[in-house]
PyMOL commands that place a pseudoatom at each C-alpha (Angstrom):
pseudoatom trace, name=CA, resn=UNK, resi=1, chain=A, elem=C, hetatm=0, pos=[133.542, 49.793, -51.857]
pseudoatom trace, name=CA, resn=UNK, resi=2, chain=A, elem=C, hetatm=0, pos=[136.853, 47.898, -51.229]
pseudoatom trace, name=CA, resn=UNK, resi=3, chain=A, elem=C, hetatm=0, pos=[136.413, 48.910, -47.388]
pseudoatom trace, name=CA, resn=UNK, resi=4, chain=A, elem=C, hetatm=0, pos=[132.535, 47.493, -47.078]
pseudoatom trace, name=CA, resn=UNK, resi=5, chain=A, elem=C, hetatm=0, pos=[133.279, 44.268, -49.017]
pseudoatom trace, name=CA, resn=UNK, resi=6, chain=A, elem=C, hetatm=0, pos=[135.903, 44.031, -46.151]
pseudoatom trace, name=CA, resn=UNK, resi=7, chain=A, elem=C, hetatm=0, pos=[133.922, 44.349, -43.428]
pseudoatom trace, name=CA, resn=UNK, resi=8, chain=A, elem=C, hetatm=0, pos=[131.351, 42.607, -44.338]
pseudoatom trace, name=CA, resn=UNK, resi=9, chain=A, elem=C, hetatm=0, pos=[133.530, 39.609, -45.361]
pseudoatom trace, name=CA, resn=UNK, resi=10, chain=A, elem=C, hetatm=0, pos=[134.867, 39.983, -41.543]
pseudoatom trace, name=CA, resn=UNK, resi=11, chain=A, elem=C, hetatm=0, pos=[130.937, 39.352, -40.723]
pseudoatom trace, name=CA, resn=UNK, resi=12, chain=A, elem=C, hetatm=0, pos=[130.822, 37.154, -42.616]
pseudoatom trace, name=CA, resn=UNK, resi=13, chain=A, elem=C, hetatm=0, pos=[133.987, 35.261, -40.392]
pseudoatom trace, name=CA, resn=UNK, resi=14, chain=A, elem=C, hetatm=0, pos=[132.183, 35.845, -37.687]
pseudoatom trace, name=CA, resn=UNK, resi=15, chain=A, elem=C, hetatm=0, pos=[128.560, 34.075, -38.794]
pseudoatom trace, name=CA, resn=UNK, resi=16, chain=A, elem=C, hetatm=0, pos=[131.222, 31.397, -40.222]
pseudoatom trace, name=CA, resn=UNK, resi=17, chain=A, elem=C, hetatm=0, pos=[133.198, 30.445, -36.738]
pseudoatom trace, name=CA, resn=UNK, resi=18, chain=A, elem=C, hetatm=0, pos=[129.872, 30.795, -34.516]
pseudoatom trace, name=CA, resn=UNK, resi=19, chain=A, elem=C, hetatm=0, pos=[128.065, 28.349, -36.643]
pseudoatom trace, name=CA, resn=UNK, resi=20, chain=A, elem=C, hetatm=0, pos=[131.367, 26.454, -36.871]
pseudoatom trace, name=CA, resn=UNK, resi=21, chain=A, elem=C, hetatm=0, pos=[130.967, 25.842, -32.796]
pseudoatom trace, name=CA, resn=UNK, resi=22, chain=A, elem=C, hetatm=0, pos=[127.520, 25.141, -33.105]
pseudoatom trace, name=CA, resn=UNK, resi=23, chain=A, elem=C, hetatm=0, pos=[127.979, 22.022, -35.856]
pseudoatom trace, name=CA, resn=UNK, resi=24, chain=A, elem=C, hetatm=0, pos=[129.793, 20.064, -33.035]
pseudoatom trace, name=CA, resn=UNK, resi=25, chain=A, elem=C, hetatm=0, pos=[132.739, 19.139, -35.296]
pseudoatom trace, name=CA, resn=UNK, resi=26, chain=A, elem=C, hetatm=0, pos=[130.261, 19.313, -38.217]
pseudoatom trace, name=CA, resn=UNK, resi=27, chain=A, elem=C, hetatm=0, pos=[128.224, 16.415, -36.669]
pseudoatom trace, name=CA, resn=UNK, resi=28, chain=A, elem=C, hetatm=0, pos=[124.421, 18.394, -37.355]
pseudoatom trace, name=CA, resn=UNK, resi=29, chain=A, elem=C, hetatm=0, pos=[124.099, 19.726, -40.730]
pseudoatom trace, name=CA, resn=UNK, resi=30, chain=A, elem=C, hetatm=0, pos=[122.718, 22.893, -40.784]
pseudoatom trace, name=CA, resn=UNK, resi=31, chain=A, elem=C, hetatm=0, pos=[125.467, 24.601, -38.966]
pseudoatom trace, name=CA, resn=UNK, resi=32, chain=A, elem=C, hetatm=0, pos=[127.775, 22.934, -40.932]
pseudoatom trace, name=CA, resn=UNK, resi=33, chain=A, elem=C, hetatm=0, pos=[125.962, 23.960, -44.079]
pseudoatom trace, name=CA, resn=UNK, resi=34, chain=A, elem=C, hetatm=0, pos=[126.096, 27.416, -42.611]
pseudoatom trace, name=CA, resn=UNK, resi=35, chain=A, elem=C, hetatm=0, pos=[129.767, 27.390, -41.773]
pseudoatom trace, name=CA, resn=UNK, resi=36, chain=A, elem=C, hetatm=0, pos=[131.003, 26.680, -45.017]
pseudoatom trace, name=CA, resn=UNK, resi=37, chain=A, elem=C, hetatm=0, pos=[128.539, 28.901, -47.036]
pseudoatom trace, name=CA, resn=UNK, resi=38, chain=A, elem=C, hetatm=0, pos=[129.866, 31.218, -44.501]
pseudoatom trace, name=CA, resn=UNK, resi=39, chain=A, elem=C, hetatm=0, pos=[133.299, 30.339, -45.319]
pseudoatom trace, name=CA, resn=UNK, resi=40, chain=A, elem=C, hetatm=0, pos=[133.276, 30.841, -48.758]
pseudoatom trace, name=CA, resn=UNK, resi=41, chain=A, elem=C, hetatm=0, pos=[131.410, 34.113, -49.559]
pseudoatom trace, name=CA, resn=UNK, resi=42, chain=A, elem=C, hetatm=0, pos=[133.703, 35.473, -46.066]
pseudoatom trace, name=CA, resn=UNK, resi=43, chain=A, elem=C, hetatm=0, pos=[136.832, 34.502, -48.223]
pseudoatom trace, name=CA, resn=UNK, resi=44, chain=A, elem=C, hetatm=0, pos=[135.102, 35.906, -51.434]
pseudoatom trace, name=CA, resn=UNK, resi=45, chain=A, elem=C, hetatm=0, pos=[134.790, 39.356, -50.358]
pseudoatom trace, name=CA, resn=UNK, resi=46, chain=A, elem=C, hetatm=0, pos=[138.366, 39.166, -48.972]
pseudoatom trace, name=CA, resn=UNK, resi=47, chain=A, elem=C, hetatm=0, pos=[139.895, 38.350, -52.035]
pseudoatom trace, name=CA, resn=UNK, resi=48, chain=A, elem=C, hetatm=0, pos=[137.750, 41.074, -53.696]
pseudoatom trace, name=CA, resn=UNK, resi=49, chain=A, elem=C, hetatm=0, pos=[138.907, 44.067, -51.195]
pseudoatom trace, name=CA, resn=UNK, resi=50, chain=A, elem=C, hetatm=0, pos=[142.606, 42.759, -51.750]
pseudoatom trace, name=CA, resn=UNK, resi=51, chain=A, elem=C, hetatm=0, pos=[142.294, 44.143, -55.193]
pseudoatom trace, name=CA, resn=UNK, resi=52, chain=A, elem=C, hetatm=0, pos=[142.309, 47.458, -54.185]
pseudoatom trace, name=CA, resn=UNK, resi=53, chain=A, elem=C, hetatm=0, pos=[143.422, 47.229, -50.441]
pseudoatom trace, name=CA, resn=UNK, resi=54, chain=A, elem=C, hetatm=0, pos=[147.125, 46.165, -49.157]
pseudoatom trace, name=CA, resn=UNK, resi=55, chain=A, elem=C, hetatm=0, pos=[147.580, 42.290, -48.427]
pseudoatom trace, name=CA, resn=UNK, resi=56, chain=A, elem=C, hetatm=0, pos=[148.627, 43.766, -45.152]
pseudoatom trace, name=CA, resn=UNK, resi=57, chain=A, elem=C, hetatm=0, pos=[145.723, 45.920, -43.856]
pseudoatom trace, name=CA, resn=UNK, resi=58, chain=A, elem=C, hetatm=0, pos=[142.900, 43.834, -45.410]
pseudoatom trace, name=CA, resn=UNK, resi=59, chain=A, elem=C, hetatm=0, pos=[143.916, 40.101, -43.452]
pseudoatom trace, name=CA, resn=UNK, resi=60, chain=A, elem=C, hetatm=0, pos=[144.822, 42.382, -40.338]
pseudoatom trace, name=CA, resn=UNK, resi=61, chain=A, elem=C, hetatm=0, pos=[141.500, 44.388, -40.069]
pseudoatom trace, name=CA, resn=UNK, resi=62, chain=A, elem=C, hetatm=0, pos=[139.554, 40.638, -41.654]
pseudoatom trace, name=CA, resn=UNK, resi=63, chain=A, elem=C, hetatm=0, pos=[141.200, 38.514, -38.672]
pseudoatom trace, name=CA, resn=UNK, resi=64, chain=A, elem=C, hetatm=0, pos=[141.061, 41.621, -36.169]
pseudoatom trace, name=CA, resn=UNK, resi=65, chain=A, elem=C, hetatm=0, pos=[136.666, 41.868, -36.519]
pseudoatom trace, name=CA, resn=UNK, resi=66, chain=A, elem=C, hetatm=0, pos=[136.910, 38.525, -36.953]
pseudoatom trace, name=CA, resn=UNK, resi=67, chain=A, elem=C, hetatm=0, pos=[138.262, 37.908, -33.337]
pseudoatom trace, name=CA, resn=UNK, resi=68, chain=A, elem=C, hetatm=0, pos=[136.549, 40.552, -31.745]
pseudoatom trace, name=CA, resn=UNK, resi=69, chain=A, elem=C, hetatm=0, pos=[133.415, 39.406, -33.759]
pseudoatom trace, name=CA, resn=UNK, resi=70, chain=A, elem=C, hetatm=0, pos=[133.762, 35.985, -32.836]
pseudoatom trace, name=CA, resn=UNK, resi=71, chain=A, elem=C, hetatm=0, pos=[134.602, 37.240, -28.766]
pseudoatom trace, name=CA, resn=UNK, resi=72, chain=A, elem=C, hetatm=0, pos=[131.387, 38.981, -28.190]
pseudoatom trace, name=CA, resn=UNK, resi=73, chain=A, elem=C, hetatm=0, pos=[128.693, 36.272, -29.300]
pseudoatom trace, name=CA, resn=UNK, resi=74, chain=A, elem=C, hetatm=0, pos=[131.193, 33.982, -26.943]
pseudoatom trace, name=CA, resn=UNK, resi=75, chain=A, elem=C, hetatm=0, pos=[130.332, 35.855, -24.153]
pseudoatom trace, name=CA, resn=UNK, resi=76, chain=A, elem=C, hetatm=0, pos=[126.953, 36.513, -25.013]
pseudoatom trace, name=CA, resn=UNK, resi=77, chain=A, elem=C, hetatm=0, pos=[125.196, 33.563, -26.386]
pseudoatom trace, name=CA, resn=UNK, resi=78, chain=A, elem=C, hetatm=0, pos=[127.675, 30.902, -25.123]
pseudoatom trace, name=CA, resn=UNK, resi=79, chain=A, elem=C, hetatm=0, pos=[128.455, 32.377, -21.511]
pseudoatom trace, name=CA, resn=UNK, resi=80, chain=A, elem=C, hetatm=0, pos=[132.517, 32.748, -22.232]
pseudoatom trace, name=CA, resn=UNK, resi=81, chain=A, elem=C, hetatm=0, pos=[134.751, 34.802, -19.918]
pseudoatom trace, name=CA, resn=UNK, resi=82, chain=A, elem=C, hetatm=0, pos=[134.197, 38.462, -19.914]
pseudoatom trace, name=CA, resn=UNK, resi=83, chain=A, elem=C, hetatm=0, pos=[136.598, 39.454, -17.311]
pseudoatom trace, name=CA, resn=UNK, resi=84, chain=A, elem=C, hetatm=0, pos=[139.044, 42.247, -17.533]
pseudoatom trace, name=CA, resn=UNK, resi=85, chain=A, elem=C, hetatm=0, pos=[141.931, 41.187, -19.228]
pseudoatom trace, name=CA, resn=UNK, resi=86, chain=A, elem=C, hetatm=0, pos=[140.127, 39.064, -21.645]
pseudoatom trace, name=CA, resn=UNK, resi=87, chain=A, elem=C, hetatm=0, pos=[137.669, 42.697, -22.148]
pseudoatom trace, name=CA, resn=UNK, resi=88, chain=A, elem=C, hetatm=0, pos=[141.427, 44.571, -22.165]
pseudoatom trace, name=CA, resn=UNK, resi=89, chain=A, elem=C, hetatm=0, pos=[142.755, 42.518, -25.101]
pseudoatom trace, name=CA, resn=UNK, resi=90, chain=A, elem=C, hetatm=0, pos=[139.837, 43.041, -27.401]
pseudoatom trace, name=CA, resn=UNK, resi=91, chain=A, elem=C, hetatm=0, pos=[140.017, 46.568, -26.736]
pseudoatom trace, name=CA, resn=UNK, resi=92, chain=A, elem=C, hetatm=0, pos=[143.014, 46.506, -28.237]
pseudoatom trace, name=CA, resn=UNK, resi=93, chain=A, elem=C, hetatm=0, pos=[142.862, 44.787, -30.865]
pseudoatom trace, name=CA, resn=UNK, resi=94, chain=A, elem=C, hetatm=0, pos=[140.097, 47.185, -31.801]
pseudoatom trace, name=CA, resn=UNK, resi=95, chain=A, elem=C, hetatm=0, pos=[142.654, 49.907, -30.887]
pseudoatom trace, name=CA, resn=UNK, resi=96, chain=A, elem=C, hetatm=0, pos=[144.932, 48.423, -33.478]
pseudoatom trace, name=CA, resn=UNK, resi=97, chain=A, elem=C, hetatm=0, pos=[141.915, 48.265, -36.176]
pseudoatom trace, name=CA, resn=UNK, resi=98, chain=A, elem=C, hetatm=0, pos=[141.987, 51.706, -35.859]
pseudoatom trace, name=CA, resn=UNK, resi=99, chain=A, elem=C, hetatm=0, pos=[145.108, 52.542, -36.156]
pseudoatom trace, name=CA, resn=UNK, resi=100, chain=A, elem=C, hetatm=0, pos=[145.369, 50.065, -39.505]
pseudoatom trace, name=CA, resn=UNK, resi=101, chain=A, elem=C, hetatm=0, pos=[142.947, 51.785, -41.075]
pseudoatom trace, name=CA, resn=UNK, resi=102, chain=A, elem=C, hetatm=0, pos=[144.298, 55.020, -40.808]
pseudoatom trace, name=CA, resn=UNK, resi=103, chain=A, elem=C, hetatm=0, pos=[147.607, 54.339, -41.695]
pseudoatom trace, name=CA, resn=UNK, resi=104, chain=A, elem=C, hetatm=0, pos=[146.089, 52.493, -45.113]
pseudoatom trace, name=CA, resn=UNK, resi=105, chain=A, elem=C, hetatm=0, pos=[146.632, 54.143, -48.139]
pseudoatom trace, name=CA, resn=UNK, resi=106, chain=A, elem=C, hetatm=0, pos=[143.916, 53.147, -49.529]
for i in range(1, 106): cmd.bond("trace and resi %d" % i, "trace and resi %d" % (i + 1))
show_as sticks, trace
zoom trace
């Protein structure tokens, strides 16, 4: 349960950094409204996996779908670089997600 409150807290991040670009330095409301509701249940569910899960491996995968998360909808909706390296670097970071997770105990 630990591992699905995590990843959907990374979501979570994700929803909460897209809408945070689309409130224009929280200038329009309802992205800003949406960030921080965002914000707060993303850090809820966190702070709930870290019960069970190691302060290490829960921020690392959190921030790690949180960047790839937050990577693809840049490309996607807001026409962001995809070129090689830029494609390279997530794939690693994913590669590292991995690799967390099966080193975790937990």
């Amino acid at each position: 349960m630990a591992w699905l409150a995590l990843v959907i807290a990374a979501l979570f991040g994700v929803v909460w950094v897209f809408s945070m670009k689309q409130s224009a330095g929280f200038t329009r409301l309802w992205p800003s409204v949406v960030t921080v509701a965002a914000k707060i249940d993303s850090f809820a569910l966190l702070s709930w996996s870290m019960v069970v899960l190691p302060l290490g491996t829960a921020y690392t995968i959190w921030t790690g779908i949180g960047a790839v998360g937050a990577f693809i909808p840049g490309i996607m909706a807001l026409g962001e670089s995809a070129n090689p390296l830029r494609i390279a670097a997530a794939l690693m970071i994913v590669g590292g997600l991995v690799l967390m997770k099966l080193s975790s105990p937990a």
